[in-house]
Structures are given as C-alpha cells and as structure tokens.
C-alpha positions in Angstrom: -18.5 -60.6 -3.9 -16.4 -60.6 -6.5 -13.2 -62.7 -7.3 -10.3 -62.1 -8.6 -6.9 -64.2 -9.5 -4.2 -63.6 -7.5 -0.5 -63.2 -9.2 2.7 -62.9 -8.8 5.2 -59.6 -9.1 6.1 -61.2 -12.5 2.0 -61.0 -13.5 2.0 -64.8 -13.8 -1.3 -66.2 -12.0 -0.6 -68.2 -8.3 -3.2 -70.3 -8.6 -5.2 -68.1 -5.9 -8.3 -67.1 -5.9 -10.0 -64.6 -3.6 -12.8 -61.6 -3.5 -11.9 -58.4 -4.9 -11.3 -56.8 -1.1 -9.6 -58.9 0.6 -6.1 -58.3 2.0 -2.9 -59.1 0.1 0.4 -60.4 1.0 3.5 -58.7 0.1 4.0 -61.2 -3.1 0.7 -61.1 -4.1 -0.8 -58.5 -6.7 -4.2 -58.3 -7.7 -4.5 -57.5 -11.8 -5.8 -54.5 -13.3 -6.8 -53.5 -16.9 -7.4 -49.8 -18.6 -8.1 -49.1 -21.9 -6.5 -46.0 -23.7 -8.9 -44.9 -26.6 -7.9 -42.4 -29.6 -10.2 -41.5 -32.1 -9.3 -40.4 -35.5 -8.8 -36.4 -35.1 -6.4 -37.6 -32.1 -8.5 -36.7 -28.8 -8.4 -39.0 -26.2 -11.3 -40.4 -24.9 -12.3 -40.2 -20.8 -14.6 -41.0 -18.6 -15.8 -39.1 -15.1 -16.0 -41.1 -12.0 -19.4 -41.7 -10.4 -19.9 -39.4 -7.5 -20.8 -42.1 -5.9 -17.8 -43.5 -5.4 -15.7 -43.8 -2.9 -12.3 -43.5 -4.0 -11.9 -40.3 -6.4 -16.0 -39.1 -6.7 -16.0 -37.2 -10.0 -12.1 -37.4 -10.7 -11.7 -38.2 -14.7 -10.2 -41.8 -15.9 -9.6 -43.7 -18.7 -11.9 -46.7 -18.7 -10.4 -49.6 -16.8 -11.2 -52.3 -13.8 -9.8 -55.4 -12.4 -9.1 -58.9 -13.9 -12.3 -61.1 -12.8 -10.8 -64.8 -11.8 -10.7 -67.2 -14.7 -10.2 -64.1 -17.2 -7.7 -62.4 -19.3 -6.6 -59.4 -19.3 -7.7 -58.5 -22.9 -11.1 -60.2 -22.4 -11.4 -57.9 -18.8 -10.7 -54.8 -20.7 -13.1 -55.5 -23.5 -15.9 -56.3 -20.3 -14.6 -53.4 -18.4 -15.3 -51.0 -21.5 -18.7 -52.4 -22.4 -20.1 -52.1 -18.8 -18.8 -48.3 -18.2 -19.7 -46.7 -21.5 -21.7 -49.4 -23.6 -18.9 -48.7 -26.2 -17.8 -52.5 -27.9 -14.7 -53.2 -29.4 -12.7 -56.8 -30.6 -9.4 -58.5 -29.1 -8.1 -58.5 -32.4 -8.6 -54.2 -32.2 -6.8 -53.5 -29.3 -2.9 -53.7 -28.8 -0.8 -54.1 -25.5 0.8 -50.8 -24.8 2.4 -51.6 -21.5 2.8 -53.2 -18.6 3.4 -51.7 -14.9 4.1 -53.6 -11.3 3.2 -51.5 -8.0 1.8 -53.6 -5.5 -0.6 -54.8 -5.2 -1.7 -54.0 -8.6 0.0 -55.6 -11.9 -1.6 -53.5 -14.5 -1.8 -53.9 -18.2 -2.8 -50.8 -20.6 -4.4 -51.5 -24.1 -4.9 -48.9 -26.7 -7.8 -48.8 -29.7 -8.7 -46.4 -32.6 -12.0 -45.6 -32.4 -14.6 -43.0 -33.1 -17.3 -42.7 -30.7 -20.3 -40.3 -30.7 -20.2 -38.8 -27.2 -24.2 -39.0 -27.0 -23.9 -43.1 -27.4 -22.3 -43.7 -24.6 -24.1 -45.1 -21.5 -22.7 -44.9 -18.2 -22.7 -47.2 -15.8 -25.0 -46.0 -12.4 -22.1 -45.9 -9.2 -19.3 -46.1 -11.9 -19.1 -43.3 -14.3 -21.2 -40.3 -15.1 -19.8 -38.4 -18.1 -17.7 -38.5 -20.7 -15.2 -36.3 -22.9 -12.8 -36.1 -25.6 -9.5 -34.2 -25.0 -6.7 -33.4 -26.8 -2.8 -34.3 -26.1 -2.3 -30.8 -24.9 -5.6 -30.7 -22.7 -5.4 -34.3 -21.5 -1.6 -32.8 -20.1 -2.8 -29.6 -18.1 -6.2 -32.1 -16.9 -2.8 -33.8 -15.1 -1.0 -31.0 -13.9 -4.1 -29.5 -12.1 -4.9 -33.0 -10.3 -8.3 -33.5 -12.2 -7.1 -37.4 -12.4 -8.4 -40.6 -10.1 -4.6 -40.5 -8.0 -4.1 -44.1 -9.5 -4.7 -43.1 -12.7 -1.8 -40.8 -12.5 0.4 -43.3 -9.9 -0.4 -45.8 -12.9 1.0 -43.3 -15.5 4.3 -42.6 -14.1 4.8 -46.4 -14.1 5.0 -45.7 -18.0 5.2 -42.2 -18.5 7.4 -42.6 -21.5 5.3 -45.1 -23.3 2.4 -43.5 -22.9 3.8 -40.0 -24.2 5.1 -41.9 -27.2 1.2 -43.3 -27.5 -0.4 -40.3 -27.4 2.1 -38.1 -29.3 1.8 -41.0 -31.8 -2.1 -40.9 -31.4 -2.8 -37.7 -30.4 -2.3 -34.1 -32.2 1.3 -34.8 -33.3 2.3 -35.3 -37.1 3.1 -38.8 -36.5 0.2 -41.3 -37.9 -1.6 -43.8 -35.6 -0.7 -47.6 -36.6 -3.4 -49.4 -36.8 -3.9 -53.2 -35.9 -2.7 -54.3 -39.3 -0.5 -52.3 -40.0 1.3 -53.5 -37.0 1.7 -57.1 -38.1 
C-alpha cells in the first residue's frame, strides 16, 4: 500500500491521507510530479514504460510519479527520478516549470540540465525499460503519432504553451537554456 496526501483543486494539502488507489471525491485530487530533462546539445530525455504495466505497456514518458504523503513535490520528483533511471540530481538543480489541475490529479512539472550517458541509466523492473534522447522536432512527431502514455499528453495540453516555450528554450532553437543561477 502506498499513501498519498490528498489536496485540494487549489493544490493546497486537506489534511487527508489515503493509499494510492483508493477512490476520490469530486474536490479531492491526488498530486503528481514529472520531471522534464534537457541535456546540453538540447535533446530531451525519455523513458519507455515497462510492458508490464498496466496502463500504457511500452508507451514513452518523461520520468514522473505521485507525491508519497508527508512529501513535497520537489523531494517526489528527485525520488521519482532516482528509482526509474538511477539518474540523481539536487532541489537546488531543478526549477518549477508549471503547474496543471485535472482531476483528480494536481500535477507539477520540473525541468533540469543534465547530461546523461544513456548506458548509465538503470531501469526500474515493472516501471520502465528503455530509455532515449530526442530532439524538439522528434519529441513533436513521437506526439502526433500517439507513441505517448495518454496522460502524458492529457498532462501536456494542460500547458502546452509553457512547455513549447521550455523546449524551444531548451531544445534545438537558438535560444540558450537558463540555468539555475542564472535565473536568480
């Protein structure tokens, strides 16, 4: 079993705590977290669903999970990360991107710079099986031909705009990536 905080359509927590499947009411949300990751020649980074699972067997994703209870949601994406790739990374490395409401999931995106050597990534048995960089262009097409976990791209359109500022930012386009400090 495992729990989860429940929250409100506003993402503030209710006080609520219950296991991972178990229904919702219509105010109540359960929190999710995904982590957007750019490396330096501005591919994105993606992960392949386990055929094992259930929902979306061998559909591609970016990492991401649920909020455990007690935990924020930068501390559940750094988790989240670490258990379907092995790949570690620092609060103070990834920034908020964006926030979305659809029930029953609040979700919150972080993005990080990284480069990652494809052949050091270990994948987590029932969660995810492979791994890829792709490029803006490529990452695009892999969404118009429906090679995307359906939530994945539900979750997208919740901030389309953001996210094509992001990975224009991020990805292949002129435009230079910001990084943490240069942020502040």
């Amino acid at each position: 079993m495992e729990l989860i905080d429940i929250y409100d359509k506003n993402g503030r927590a209710t006080g609520i705590v219950r296991d991972k499947k178990a229904p919702l009411g219509p105010e109540e949300y359960r929190m999710a977290v995904g982590i957007w990751i750019m490396n330096s020649g501005g591919h994105i980074f993606l992960t392949k669903r386990s055929m094992d699972k259930s929902y979306a067997p061998g559909k591609w994703e970016n990492p991401a999970g649920h909020v455990q209870a007690g935990e924020g949601p930068e501390h559940a994406v750094i988790r989240e990360l670490f258990e379907e790739t092995g790949l570690t990374v620092h609060e103070e490395q990834i920034t908020l991107l964006g926030c979305s409401c659809r029930w029953p999931y609040i979700g919150r995106d972080f993005g990080v710079r990284m480069d990652v050597d494809l052949s050091n990534v270990q994948f987590q048995q029932g969660e995810t099986c492979d791994a890829k960089w792709v490029t803006f262009d490529e990452f695009i097409t892999m969404a118009r031909d429906g090679e995307f976990a359906p939530s994945l791209t539900d979750h997208m359109r919740d901030y389309w705009e953001a996210f094509l500022e992001f990975a224009g930012r991020l990805g292949s386009r002129e435009l230079d990536f910001l990084t943490v400090e240069e942020q502040r």
